[in-house]
Backbone atoms as SQL, in Angstrom:
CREATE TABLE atoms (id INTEGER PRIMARY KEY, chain TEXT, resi INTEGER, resn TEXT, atom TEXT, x REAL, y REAL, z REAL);
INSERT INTO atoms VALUES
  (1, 'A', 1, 'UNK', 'N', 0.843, -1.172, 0.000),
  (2, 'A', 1, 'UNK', 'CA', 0.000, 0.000, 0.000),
  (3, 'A', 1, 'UNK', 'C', 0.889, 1.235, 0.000),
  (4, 'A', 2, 'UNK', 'N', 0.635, 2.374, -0.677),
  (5, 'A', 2, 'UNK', 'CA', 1.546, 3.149, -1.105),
  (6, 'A', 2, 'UNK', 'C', 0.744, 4.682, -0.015),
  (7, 'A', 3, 'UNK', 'N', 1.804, 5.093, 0.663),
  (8, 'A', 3, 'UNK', 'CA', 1.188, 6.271, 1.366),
  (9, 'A', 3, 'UNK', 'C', 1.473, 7.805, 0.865),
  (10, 'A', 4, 'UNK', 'N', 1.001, 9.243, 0.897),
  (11, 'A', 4, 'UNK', 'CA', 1.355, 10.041, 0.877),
  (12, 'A', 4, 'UNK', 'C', 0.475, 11.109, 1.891),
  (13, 'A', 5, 'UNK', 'N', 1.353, 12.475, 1.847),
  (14, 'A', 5, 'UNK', 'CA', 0.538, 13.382, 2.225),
  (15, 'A', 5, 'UNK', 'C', 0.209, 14.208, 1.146),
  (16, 'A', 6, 'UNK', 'N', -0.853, 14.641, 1.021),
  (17, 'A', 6, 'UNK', 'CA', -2.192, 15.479, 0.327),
  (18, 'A', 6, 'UNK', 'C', -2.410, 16.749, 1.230),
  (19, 'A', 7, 'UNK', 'N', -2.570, 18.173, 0.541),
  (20, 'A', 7, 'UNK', 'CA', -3.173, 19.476, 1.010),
  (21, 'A', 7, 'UNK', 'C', -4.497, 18.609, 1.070),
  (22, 'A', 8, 'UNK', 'N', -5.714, 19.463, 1.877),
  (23, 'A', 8, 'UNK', 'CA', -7.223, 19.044, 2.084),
  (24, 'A', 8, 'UNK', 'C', -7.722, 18.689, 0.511),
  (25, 'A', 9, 'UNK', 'N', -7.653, 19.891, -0.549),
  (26, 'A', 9, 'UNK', 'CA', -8.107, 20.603, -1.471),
  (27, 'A', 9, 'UNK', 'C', -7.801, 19.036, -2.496),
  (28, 'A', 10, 'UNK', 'N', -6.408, 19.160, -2.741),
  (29, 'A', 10, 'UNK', 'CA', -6.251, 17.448, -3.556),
  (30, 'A', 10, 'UNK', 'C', -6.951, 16.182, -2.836),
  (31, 'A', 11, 'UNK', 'N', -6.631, 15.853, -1.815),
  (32, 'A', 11, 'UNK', 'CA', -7.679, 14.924, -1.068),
  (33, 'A', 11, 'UNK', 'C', -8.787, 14.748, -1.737),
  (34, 'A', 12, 'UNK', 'N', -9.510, 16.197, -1.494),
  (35, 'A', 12, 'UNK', 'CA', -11.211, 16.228, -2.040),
  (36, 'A', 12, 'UNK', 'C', -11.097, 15.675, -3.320),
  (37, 'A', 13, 'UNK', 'N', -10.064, 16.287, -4.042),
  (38, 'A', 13, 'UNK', 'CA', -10.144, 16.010, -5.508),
  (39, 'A', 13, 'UNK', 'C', -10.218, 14.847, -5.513),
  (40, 'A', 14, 'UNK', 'N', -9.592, 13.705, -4.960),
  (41, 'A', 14, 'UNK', 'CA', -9.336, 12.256, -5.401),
  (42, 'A', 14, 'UNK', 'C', -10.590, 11.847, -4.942),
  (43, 'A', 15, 'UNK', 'N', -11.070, 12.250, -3.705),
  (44, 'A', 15, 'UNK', 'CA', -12.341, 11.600, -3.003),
  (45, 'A', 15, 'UNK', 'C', -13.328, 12.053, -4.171),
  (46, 'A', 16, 'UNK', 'N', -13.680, 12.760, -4.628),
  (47, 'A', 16, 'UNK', 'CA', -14.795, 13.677, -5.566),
  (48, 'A', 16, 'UNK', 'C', -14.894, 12.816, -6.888),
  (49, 'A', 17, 'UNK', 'N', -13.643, 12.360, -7.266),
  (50, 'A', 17, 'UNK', 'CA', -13.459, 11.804, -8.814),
  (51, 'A', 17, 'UNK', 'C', -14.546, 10.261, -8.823),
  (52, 'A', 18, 'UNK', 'N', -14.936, 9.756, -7.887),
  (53, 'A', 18, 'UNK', 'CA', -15.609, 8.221, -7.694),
  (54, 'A', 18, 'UNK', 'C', -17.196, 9.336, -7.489),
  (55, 'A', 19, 'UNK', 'N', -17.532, 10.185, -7.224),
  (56, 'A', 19, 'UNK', 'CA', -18.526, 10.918, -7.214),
  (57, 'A', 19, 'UNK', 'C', -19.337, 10.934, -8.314),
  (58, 'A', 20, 'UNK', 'N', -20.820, 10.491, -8.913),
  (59, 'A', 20, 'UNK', 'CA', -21.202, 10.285, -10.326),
  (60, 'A', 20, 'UNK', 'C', -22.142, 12.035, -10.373),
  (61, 'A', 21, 'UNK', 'N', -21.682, 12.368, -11.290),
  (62, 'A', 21, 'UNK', 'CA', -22.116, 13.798, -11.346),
  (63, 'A', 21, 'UNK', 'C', -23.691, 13.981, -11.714),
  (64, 'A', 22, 'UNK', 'N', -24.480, 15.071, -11.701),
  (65, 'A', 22, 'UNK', 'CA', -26.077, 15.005, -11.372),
  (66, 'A', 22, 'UNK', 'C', -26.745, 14.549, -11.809),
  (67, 'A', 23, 'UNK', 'N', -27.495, 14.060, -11.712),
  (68, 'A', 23, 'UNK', 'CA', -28.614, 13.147, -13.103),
  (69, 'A', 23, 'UNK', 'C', -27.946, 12.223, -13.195),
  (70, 'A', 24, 'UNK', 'N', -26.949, 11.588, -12.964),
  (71, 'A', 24, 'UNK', 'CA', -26.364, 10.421, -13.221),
  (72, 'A', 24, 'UNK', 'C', -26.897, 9.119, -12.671),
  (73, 'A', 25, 'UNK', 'N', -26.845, 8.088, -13.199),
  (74, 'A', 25, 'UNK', 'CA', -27.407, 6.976, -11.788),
  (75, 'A', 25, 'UNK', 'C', -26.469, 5.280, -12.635),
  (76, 'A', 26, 'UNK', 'N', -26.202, 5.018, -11.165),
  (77, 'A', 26, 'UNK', 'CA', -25.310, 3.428, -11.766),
  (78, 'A', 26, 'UNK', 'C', -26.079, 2.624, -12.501),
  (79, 'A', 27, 'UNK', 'N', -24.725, 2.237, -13.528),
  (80, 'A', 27, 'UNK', 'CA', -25.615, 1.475, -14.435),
  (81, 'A', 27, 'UNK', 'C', -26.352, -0.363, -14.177),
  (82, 'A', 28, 'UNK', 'N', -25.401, -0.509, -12.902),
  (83, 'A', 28, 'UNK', 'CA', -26.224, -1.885, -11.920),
  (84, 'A', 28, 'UNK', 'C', -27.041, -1.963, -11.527),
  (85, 'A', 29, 'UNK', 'N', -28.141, -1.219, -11.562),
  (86, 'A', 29, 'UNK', 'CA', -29.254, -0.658, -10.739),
  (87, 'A', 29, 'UNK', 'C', -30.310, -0.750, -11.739),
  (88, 'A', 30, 'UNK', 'N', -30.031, -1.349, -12.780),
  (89, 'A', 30, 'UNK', 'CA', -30.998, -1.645, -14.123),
  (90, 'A', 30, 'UNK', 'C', -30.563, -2.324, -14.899),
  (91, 'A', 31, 'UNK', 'N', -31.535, -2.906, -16.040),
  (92, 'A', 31, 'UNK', 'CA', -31.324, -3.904, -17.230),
  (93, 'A', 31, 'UNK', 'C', -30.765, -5.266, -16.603),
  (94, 'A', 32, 'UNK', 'N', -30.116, -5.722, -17.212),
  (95, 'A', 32, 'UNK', 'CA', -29.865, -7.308, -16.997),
  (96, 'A', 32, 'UNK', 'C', -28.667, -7.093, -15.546),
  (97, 'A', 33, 'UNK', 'N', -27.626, -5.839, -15.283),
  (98, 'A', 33, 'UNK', 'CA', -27.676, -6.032, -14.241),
  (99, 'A', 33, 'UNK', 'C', -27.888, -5.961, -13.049),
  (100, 'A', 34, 'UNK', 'N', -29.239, -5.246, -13.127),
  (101, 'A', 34, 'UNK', 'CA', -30.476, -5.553, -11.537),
  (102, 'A', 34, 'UNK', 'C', -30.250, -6.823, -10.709),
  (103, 'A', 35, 'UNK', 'N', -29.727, -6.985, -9.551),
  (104, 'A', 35, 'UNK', 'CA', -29.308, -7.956, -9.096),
  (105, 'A', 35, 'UNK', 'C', -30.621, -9.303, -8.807),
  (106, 'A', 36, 'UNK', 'N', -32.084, -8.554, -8.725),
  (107, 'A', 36, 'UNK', 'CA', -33.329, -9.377, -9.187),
  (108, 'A', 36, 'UNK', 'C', -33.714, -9.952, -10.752),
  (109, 'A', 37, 'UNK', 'N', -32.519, -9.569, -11.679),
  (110, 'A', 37, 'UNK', 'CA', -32.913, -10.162, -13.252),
  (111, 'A', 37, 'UNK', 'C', -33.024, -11.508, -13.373),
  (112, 'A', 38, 'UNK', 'N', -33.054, -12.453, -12.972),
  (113, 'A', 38, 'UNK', 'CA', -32.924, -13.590, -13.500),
  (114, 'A', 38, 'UNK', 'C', -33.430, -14.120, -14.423),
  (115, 'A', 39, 'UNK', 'N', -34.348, -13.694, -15.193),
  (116, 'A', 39, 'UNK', 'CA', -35.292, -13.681, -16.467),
  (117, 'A', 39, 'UNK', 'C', -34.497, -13.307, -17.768),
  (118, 'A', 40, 'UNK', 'N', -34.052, -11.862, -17.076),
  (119, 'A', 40, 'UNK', 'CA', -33.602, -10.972, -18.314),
  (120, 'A', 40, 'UNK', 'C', -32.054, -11.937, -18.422),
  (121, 'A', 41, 'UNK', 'N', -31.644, -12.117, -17.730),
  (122, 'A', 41, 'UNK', 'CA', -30.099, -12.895, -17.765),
  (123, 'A', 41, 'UNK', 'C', -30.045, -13.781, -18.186),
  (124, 'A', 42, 'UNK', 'N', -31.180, -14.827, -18.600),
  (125, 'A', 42, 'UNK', 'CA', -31.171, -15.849, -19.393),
  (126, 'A', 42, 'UNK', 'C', -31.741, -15.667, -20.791),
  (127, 'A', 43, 'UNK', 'N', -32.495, -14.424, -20.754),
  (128, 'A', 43, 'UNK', 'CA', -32.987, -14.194, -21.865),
  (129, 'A', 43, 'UNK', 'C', -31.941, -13.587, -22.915),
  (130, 'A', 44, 'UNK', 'N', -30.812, -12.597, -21.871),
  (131, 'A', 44, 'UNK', 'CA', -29.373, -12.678, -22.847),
  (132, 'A', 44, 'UNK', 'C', -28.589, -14.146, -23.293),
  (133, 'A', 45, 'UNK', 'N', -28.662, -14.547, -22.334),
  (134, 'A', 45, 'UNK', 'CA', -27.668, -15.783, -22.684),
  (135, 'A', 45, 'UNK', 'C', -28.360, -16.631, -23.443),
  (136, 'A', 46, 'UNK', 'N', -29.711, -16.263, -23.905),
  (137, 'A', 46, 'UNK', 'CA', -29.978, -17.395, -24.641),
  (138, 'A', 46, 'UNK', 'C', -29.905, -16.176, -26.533),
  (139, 'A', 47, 'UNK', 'N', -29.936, -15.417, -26.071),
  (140, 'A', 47, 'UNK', 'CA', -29.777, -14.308, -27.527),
  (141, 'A', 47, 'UNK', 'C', -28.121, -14.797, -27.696),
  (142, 'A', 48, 'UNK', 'N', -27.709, -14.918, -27.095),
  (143, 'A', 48, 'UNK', 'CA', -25.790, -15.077, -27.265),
  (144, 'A', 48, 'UNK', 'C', -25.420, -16.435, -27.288),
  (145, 'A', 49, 'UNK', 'N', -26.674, -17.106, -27.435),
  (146, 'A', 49, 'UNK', 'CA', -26.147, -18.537, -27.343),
  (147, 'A', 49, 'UNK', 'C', -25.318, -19.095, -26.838),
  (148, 'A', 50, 'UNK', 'N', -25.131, -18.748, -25.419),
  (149, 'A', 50, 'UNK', 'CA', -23.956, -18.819, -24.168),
  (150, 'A', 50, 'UNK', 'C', -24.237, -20.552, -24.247),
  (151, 'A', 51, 'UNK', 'N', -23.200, -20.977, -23.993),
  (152, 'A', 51, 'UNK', 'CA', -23.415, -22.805, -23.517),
  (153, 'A', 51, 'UNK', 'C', -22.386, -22.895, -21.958),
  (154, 'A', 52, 'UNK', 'N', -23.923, -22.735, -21.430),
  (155, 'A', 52, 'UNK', 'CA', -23.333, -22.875, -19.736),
  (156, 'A', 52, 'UNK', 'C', -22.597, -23.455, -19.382),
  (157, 'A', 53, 'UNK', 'N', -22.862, -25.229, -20.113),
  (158, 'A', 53, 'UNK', 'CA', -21.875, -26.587, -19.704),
  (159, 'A', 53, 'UNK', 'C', -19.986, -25.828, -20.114),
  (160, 'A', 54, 'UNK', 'N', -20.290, -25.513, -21.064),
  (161, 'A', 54, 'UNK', 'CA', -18.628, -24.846, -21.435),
  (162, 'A', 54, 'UNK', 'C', -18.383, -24.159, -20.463),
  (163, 'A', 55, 'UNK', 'N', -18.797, -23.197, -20.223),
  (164, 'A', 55, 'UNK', 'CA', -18.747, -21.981, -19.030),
  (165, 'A', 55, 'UNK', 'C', -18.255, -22.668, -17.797),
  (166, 'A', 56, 'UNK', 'N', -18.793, -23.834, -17.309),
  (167, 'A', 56, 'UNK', 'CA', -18.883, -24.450, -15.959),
  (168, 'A', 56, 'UNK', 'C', -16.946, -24.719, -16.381),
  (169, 'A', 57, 'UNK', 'N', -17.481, -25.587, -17.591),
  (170, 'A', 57, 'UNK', 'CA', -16.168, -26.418, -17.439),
  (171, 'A', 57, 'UNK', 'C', -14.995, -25.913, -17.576),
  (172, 'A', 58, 'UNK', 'N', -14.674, -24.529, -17.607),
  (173, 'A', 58, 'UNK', 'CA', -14.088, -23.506, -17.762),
  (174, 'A', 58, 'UNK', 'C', -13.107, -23.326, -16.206),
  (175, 'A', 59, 'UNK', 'N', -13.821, -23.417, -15.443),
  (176, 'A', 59, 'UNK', 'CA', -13.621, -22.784, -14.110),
  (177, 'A', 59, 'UNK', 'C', -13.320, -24.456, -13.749),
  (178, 'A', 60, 'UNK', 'N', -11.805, -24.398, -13.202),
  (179, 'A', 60, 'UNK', 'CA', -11.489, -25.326, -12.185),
  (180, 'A', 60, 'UNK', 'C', -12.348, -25.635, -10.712),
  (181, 'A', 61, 'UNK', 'N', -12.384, -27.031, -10.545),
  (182, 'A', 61, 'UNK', 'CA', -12.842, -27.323, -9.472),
  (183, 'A', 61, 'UNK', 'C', -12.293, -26.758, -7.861),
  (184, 'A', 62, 'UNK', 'N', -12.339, -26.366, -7.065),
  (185, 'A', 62, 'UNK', 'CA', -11.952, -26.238, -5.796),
  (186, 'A', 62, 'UNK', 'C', -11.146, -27.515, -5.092),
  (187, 'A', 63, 'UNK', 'N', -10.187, -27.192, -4.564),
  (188, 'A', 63, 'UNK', 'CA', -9.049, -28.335, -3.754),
  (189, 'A', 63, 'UNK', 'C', -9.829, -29.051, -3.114),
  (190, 'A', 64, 'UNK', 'N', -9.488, -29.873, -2.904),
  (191, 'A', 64, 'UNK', 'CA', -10.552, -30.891, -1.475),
  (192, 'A', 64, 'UNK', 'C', -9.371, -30.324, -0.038),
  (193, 'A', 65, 'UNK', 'N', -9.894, -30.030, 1.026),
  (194, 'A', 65, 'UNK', 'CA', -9.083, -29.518, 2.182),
  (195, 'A', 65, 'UNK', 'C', -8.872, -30.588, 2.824),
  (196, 'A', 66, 'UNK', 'N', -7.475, -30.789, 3.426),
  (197, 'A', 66, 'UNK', 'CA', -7.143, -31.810, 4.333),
  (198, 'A', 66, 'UNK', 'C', -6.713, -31.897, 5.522),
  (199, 'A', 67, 'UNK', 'N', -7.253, -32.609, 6.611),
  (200, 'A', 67, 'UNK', 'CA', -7.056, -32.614, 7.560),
  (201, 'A', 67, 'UNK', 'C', -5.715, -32.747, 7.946),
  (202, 'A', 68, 'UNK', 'N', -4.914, -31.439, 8.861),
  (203, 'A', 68, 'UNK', 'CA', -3.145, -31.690, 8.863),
  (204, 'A', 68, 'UNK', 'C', -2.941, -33.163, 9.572),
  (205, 'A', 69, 'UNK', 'N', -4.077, -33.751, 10.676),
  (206, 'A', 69, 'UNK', 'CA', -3.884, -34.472, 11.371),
  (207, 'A', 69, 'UNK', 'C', -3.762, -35.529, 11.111),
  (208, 'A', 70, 'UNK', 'N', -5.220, -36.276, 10.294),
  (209, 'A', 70, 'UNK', 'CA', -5.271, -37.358, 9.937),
  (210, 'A', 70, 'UNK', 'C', -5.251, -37.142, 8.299),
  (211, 'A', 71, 'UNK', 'N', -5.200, -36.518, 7.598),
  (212, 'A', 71, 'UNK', 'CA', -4.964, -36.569, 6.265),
  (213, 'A', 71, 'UNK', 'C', -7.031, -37.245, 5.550),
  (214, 'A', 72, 'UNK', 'N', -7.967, -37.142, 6.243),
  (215, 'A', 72, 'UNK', 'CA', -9.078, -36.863, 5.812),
  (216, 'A', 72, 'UNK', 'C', -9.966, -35.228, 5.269),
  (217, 'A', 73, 'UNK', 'N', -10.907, -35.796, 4.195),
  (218, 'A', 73, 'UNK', 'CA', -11.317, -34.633, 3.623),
  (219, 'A', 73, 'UNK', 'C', -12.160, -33.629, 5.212),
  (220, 'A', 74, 'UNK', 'N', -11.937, -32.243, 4.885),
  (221, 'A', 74, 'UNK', 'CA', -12.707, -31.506, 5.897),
  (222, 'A', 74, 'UNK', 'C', -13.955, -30.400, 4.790),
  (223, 'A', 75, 'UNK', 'N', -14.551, -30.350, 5.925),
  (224, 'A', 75, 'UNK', 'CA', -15.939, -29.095, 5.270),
  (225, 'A', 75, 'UNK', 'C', -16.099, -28.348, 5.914),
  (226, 'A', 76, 'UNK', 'N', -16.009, -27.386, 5.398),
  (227, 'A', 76, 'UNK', 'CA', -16.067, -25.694, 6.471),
  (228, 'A', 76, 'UNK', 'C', -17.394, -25.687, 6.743),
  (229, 'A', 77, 'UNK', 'N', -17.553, -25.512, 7.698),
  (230, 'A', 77, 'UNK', 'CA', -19.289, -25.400, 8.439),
  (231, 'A', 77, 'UNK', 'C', -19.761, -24.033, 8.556),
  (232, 'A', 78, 'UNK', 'N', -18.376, -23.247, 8.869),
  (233, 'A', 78, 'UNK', 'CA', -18.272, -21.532, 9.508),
  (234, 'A', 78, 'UNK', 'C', -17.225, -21.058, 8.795),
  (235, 'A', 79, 'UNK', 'N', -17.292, -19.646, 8.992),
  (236, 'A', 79, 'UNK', 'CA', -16.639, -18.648, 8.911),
  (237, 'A', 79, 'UNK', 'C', -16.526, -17.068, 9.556),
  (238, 'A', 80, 'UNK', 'N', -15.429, -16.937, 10.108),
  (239, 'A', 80, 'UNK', 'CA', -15.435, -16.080, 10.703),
  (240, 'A', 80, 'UNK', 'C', -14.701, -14.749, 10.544),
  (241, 'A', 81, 'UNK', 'N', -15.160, -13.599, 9.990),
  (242, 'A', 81, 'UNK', 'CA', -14.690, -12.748, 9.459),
  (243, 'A', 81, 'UNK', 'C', -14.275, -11.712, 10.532),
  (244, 'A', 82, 'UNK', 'N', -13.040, -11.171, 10.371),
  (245, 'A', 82, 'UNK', 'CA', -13.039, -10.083, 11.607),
  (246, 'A', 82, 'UNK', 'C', -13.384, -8.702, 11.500),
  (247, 'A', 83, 'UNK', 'N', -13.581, -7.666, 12.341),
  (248, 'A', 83, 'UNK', 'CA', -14.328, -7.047, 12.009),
  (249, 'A', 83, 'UNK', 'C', -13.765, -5.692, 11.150),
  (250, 'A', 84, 'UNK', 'N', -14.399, -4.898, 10.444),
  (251, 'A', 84, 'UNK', 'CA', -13.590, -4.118, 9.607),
  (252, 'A', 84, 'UNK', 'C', -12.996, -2.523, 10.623),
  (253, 'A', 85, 'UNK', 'N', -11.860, -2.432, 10.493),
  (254, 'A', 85, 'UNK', 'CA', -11.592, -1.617, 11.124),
  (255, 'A', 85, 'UNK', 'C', -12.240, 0.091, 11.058),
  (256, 'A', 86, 'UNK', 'N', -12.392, 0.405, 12.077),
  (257, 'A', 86, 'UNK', 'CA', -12.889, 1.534, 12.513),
  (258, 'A', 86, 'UNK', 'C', -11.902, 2.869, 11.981),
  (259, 'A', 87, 'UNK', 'N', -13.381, 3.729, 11.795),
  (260, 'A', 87, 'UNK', 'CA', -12.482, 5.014, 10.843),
  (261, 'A', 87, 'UNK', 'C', -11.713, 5.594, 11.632),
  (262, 'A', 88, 'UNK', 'N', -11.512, 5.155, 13.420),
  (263, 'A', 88, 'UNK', 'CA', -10.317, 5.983, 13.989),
  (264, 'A', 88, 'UNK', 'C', -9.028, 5.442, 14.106),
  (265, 'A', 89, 'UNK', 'N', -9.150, 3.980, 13.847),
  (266, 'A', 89, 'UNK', 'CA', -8.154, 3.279, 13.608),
  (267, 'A', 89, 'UNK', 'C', -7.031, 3.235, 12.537),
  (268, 'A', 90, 'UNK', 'N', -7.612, 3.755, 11.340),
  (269, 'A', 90, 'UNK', 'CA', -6.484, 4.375, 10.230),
  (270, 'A', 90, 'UNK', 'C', -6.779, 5.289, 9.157),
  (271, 'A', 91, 'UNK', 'N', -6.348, 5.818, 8.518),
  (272, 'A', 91, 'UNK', 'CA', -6.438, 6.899, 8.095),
  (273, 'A', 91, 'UNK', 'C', -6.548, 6.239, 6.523),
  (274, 'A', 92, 'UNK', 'N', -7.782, 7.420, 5.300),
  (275, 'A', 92, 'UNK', 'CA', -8.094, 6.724, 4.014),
  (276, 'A', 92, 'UNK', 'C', -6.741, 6.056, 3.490),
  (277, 'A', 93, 'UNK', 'N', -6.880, 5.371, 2.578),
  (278, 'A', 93, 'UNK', 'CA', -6.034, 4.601, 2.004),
  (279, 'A', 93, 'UNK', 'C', -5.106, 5.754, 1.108),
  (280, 'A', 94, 'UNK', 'N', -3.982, 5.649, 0.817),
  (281, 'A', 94, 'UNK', 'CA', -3.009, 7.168, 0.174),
  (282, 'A', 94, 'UNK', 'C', -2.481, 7.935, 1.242),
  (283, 'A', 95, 'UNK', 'N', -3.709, 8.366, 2.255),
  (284, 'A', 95, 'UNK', 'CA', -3.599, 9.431, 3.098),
  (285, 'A', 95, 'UNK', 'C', -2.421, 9.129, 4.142),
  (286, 'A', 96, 'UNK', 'N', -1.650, 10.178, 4.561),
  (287, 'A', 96, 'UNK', 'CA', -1.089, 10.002, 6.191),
  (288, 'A', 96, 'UNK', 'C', -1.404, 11.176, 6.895),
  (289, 'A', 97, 'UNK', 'N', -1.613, 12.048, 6.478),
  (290, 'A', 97, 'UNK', 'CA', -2.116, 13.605, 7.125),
  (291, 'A', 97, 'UNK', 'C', -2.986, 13.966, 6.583),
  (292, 'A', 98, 'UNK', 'N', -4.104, 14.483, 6.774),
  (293, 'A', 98, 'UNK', 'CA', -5.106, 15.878, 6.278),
  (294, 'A', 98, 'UNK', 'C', -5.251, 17.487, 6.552),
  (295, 'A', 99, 'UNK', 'N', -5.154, 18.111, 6.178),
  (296, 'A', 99, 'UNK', 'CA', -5.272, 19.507, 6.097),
  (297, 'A', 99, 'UNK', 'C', -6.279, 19.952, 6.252),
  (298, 'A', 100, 'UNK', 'N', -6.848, 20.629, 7.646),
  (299, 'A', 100, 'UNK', 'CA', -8.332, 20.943, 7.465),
  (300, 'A', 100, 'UNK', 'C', -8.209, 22.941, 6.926),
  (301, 'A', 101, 'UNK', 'N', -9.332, 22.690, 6.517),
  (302, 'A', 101, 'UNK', 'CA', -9.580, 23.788, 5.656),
  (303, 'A', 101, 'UNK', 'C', -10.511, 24.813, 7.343);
C-alpha cells in the first residue's frame, strides 16, 4: 500500500473523482444487471447462445481440504470474518495527514 501526504483541497479532488455527477445513476441498478434479473439474464444468454456446460467447465474445481492431522477430507461449516476496522483506527487509504480547511 503506497502512502502520501495530500493538502485538504487534492484529497477532495481524489475523493470527488468516484462521485457520479447530477442526473447520473449506476448502471447496476438496471437492465440485466439488476441484481433481481434472472429472467432478463437468461434471456441474454440465450440471444448469445452462451453454452453454460462450457462456461462451468471452464472454471477449475476447488481443492478438497485436508485434515493436517489425519490426512481426511474436511468441510467448512463456519466462517469467521473479523471485524472491519474503525475510521479511527487508520487513516483513508493514500492518506497520512489531512489539512483541514
Amino acid at each position: 500500500m503506497q502512502t502520501r501526504t495530500l493538502p485538504g483541497a487534492d484529497f477532495l479532488w481524489l475523493v470527488l473523482r468516484h462521485v457520479l455527477p447530477r442526473r447520473f445513476r449506476r448502471a447496476r441498478n438496471f437492465g440485466f444487471l439488476y441484481p433481481n434479473s434472472k429472467r432478463l439474464i437468461q434471456l441474454v444468454q440465450l440471444l448469445l447462445k452462451v453454452n453454460l456446460a462450457a462456461a462451468a467447465a471452464y472454471f477449475k474445481p476447488r481443492p478438497v481440504l485436508t485434515c493436517p492431522g489425519c490426512g481426511g477430507a474436511m468441510k467448512i461449516i463456519a466462517t469467521h470474518l473479523a471485524p472491519p476496522p474503525t475510521r479511527r483506527d487508520r487513516p483513508p487509504d493514500g492518506v497520512t495527514e489531512c489539512a483541514v480547511m
